[in-house]
C-alpha positions in Angstrom: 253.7 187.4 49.0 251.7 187.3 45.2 253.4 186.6 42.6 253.5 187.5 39.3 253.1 185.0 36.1 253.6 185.9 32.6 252.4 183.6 29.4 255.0 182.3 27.1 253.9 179.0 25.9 255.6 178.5 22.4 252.8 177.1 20.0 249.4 179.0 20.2 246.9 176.7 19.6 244.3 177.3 16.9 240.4 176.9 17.9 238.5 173.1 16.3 235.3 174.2 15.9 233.4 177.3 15.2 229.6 177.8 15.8 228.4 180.8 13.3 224.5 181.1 13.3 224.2 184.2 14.9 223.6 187.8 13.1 226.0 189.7 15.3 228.6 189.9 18.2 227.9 187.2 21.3 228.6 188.4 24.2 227.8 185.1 26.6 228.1 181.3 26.4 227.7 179.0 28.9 227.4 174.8 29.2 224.9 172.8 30.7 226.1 170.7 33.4 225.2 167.4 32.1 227.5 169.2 28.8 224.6 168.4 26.2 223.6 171.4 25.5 225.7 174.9 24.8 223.7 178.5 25.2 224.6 181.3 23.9 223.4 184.8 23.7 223.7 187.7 21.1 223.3 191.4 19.9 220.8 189.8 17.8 219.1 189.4 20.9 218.4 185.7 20.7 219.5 182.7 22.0 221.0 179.7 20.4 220.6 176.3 22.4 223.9 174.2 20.6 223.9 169.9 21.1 226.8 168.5 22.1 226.0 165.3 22.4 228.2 164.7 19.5 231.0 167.4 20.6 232.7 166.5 17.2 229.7 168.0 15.2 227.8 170.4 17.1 224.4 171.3 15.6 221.9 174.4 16.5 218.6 173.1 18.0 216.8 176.1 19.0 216.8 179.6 19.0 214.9 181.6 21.5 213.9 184.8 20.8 211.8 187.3 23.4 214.0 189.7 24.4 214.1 193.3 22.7 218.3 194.3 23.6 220.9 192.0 23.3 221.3 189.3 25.3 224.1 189.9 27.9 224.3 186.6 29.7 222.8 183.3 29.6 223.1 180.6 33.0 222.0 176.6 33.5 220.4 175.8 36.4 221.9 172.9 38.1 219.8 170.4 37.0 219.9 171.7 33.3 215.9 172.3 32.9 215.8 175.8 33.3 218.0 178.4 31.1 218.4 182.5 32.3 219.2 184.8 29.7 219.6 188.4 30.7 219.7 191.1 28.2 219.7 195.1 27.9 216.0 195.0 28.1 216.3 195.1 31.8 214.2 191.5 32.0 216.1 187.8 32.3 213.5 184.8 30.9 213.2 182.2 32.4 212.9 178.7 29.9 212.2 175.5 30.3 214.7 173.7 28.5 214.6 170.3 29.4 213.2 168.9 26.1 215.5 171.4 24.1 213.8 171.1 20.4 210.9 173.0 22.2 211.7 175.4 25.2 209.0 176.9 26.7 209.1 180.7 28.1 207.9 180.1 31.9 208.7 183.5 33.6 209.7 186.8 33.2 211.6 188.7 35.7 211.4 192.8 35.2 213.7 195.0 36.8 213.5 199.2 37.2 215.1 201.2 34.4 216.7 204.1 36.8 217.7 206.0 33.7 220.3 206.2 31.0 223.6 204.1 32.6 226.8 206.0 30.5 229.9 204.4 30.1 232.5 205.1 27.3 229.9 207.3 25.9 227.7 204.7 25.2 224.4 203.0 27.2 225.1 200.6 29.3 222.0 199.8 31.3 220.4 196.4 31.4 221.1 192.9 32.5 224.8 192.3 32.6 225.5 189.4 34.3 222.8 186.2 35.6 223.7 183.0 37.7 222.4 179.8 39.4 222.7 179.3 43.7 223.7 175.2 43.8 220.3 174.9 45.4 218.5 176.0 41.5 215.7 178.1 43.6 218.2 180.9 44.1 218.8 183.0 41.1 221.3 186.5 41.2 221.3 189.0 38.4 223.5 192.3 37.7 221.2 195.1 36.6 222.9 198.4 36.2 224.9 199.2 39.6 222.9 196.7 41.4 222.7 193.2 42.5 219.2 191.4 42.6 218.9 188.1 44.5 215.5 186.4 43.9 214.2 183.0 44.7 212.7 181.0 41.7 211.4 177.8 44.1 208.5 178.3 42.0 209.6 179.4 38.7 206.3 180.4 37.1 206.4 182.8 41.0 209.6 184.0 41.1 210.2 186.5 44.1 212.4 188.9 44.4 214.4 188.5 47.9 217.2 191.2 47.9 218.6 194.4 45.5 222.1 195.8 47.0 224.7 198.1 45.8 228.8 197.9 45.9 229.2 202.0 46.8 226.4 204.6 48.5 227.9 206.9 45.8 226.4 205.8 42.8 227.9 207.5 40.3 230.9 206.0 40.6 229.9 202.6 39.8 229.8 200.9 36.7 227.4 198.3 36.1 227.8 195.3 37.9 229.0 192.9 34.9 229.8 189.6 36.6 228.0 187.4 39.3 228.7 183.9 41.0 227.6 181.8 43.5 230.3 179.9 45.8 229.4 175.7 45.0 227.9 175.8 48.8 225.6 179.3 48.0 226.8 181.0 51.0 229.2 183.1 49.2 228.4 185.2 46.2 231.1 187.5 44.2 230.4 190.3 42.0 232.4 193.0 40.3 231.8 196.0 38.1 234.0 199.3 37.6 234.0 202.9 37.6 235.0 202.8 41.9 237.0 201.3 44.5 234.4 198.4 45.9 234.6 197.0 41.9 235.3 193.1 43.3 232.7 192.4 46.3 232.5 189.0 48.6 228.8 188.8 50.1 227.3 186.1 52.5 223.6 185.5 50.9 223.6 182.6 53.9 220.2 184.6 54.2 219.6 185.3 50.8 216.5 188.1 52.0 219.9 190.2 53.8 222.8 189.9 51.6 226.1 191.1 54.0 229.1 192.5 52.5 232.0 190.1 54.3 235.2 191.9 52.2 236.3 193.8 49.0 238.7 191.9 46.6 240.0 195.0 44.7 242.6 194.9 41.8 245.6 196.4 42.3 246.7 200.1 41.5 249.6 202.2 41.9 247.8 205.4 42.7 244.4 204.7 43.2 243.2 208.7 44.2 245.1 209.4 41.0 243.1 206.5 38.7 239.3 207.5 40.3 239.6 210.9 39.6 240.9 210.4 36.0 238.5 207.3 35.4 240.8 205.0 35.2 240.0 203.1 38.2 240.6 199.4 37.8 237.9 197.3 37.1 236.5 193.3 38.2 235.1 192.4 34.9 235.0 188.8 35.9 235.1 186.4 38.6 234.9 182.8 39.1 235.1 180.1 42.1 237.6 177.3 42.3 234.8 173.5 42.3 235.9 173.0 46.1 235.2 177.0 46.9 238.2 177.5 48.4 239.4 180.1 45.9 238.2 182.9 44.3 239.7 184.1 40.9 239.2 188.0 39.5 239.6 188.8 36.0 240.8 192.7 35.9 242.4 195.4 34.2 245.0 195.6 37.4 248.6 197.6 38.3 247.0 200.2 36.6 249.3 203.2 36.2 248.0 207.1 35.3 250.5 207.8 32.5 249.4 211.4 32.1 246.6 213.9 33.0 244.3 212.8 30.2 244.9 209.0 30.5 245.7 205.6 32.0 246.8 201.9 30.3 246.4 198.7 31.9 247.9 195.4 32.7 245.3 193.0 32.3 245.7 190.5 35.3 244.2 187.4 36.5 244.6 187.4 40.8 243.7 184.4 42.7 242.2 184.8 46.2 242.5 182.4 49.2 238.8 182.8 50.5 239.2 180.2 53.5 238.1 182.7 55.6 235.4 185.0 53.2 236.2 187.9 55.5 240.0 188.4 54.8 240.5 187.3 51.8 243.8 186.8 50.8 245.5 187.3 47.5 247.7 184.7 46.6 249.1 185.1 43.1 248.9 187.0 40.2 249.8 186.5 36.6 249.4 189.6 34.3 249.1 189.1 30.3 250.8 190.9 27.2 249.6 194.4 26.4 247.7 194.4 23.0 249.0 195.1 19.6 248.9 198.7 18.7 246.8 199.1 22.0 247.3 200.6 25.5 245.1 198.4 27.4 245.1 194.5 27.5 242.0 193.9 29.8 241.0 190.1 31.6 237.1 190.2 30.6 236.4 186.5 31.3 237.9 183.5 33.8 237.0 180.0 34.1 238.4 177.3 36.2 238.5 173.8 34.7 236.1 171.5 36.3 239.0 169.8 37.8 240.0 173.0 39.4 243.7 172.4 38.2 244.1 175.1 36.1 241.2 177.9 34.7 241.7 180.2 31.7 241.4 183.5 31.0 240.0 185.9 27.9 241.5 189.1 27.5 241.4 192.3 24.7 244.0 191.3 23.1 241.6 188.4 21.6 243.6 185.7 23.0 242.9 183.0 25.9 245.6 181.8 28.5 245.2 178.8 30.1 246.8 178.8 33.4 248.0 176.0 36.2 246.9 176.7 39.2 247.9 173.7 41.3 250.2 175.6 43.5 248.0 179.2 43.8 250.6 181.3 44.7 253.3 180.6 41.6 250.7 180.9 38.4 252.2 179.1 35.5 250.6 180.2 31.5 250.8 176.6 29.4 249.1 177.6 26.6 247.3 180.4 24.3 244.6 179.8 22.7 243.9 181.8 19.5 241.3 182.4 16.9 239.2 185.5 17.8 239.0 188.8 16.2 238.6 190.7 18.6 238.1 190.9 22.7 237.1 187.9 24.3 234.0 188.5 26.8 233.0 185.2 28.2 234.5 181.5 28.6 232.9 178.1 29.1 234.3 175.0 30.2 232.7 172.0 29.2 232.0 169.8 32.0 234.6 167.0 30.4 237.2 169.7 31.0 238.8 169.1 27.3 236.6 171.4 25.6 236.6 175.3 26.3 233.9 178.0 24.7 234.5 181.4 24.3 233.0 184.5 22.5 233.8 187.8 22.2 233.5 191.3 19.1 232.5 188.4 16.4 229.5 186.5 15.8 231.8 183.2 16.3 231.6 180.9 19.3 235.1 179.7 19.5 235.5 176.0 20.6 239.0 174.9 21.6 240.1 171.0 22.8 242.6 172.3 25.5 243.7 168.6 26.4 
C-alpha cells in the first residue's frame, strides 16, 4: 500500500545564486554530465550555455540563437558534445558544443505542424519536451500529442525511426510535455494531459517499433467525472531513479470535481517500482501544500539526485521539495527550497549532487546548494 508524505521542514532555504541574462521566462535547464556547462532555454527563444567550472561564479559563455518560438527544452548528450534544444517552432537543433565559446549548428530536425494545438485558450503546439538514449545516437522529442524517436548516429543525418501517440482519440490529449530514457534505453516514459493514458511506459528495445508495456496514471477520485469536465489529471513530468529501478511522476493527482464548472488539485509526486516495466507498481506518494490564494498546486518538474537517495520536486506554488527516497514506499519532505516567483517548470541536478537548477514564470535560473 502507497503512502502519503507531506513537507514540513522548518527553515525554507533561500536560493545562492541567480543566473539573469535572459529577456523573458525560461522554461528548461538542464546540466551537462561532466557539470561544466549549464543550458538553458527561453521565451526569448535563445539559449544560454552557463560555465560552471567555477560553481561559485558562474559566467554566460554563449548564447545560441536559431529558433523562431521559445525554447521549450534543452538535453546533453551523454558525452556532453552535442546540445538539443526544442522550441514552439516545431524544429530541435542540433549543436556542437564541445568547444563551448563557439557552438556550431550541425542539424535541424523538422517536425509536421498538424494545426493550432489549444490548451487553456492559448497555443500550445511545438516541441515540448527533448532527451538523450544512454547510447547518444538515440534522440526522443515531444511534439504536440506525439512522440518522435529518431536516431542521430550521424548527427549531420539524423533519421527519424518512430512517431506514436498515447490515445487513438486525439482530442483528448494534451501535448506530450515530458520525455526520458531508462539509464539502459530500453525503457522510455512520457506524459502529457487532457486524457487517461497521460503517464505512458514504452519498450524502444527496437527503437523503429516503440511498444506500449503499461500506463502509470495519476490518481483520481472520479475519473469519468474529471475527463468530461477537463480536469483530468495530468503527468507533467517524469524522471528515472540512476539504477532504473524506479520511475518518478510529477502530477496534478487525487484530483477531485468540486462542482459542475470546476476541479482543484493536489499536486503529487508518485514513485513507481518498474522492476517489471509491464506492471508497474506504485509505491509511495507524497502530495504538496495547495497554493496561496490558488486552487491548484501542480508537480511540473522532478529530479532524482545523482545518488538516487532522494530527488526533488517543482511545483505552482513556486516552491521546491526535496524528498528522501531511500525507503520508496514512506516518502519523507527534508527541505523547501524557495526563491521563485512564480511556478517552477523544470529542475537540474548538478552531477556533484550539491547543486540543484531550477526555472520557472521568471527570467531567473534559480541555483540552490541542497547539501
Amino acid at each position: 500500500m502507497a503512502s502519503a508524505g507531506r513537507p514540513s521542514p522548518p527553515n525554507p532555504r533561500g536560493p545562492v545564486i541567480g543566473l539573469t541574462n535572459h529577456r523573458r521566462a525560461v522554461n528548461t535547464v538542464a546540466f551537462s554530465v561532466d557539470g561544466r556547462l549549464l543550458a538553458s532555454g527561453s521565451d526569448d527563444r535563445a539559449v544560454i550555455l552557463w560555465d560552471f567550472t567555477d560553481a561559485a561564479r558562474p559566467a554566460p559563455v554563449a548564447e545560441l540563437t536559431g529558433h523562431r518560438r521559445a525554447v521549450n527544452a534543452v538535453a546533453f548528450s551523454p558525452d556532453g558534445r552535442l546540445l538539443a534544444s526544442g522550441a514552439g517552432d516545431w524544429t530541435v537543433i542540433l549543436w556542437d558544443v564541445s568547444d563551448p565559446a563557439r557552438p556550431a549548428r550541425w542539424a535541424t530536425l523538422d517536425h509536421p505542424r498538424p494545426g493550432p494545438l489549444m490548451r487553456d485558450g492559448r497555443r500550445r503546439g511545438g516541441v515540448h519536451a527533448v532527451g538523450f538514449g544512454p547510447d547518444g545516437r538515440s534522440l526522443v522529442c515531444g511534439v504536440d500529442r506525439t512522440v518522435v524517436l529518431w536516431d542521430i548516429g550521424d548527427a549531420a543525418r539524423p533519421v527519424r525511426c518512430a512517431v506514436v501517440t498515447h490515445n487513438r482519440r486525439l482530442w483528448r490529449s494534451g501535448p506530450v510535455g515530458t520525455v526520458m530514457f531508462s539509464p539502459d534505453g530500453r525503457l522510455l516514459a512520457t506524459g502529457c494531459s487532457g486524457e487517461k493514458n497521460t503517464g505512458v511506459l514504452w519498450d524502444v528495445g527496437e527503437p523503429e517499433r516503440p511498444v506500449r508495456t503499461a500506463v502509470v496514471r495519476p490518481q483520481a477520485r472520479d475519473w469519468p467525472k474529471a475527463l468530461t469536465s477537463g480536469g483530468a489529471p495530468a503527468v507533467h513530468a517524469v524522471g528515472f531513479s540512476p539504477d532504473g529501478r524506479l520511475l518518478v511522476t510529477g502530477s496534478g493527482d487525487l484530483g477531485v470535481v468540486s462542482g459542475t464548472y470546476g476541479s482543484w488539485r493536489q499536486g503529487a509526486v508518485t514513485v513507481w517500482d518498474v522492476g517489471d516495466p509491464a506492471h508497474p507498481v506504485r509505491t509511495g506518494t507524497g502530495t504538496v501544500p495547495l497554493a496561496r490564494g490558488g486552487d491548484t498546486a501542480q508537480v511540473y518538474a522532478v529530479a532524482f539526485r545523482p545518488d538516487g537517495r532522494s530527488l526533488a520536486s517543482g511545483c505552482e506554488n513556486a516552491t521546491v521539495t526535496l524528498w528522501d527516497v531511500t525507503d520508496p514506499a514512506h516518502l519523507a519532505a527534508t527541505a523547501t527550497l524557495v526563491g521563485h516567483r512564480g511556478a517552477v517548470r523544470a529542475l537540474a541536478f548538478h552531477p556533484d549532487g550539491r547543486l540543484l537548477a531550477g526555472c520557472g514564470a521568471g527570467r531567473t535560473v534559480t541555483v540552490w546548494d541542497t547539501r
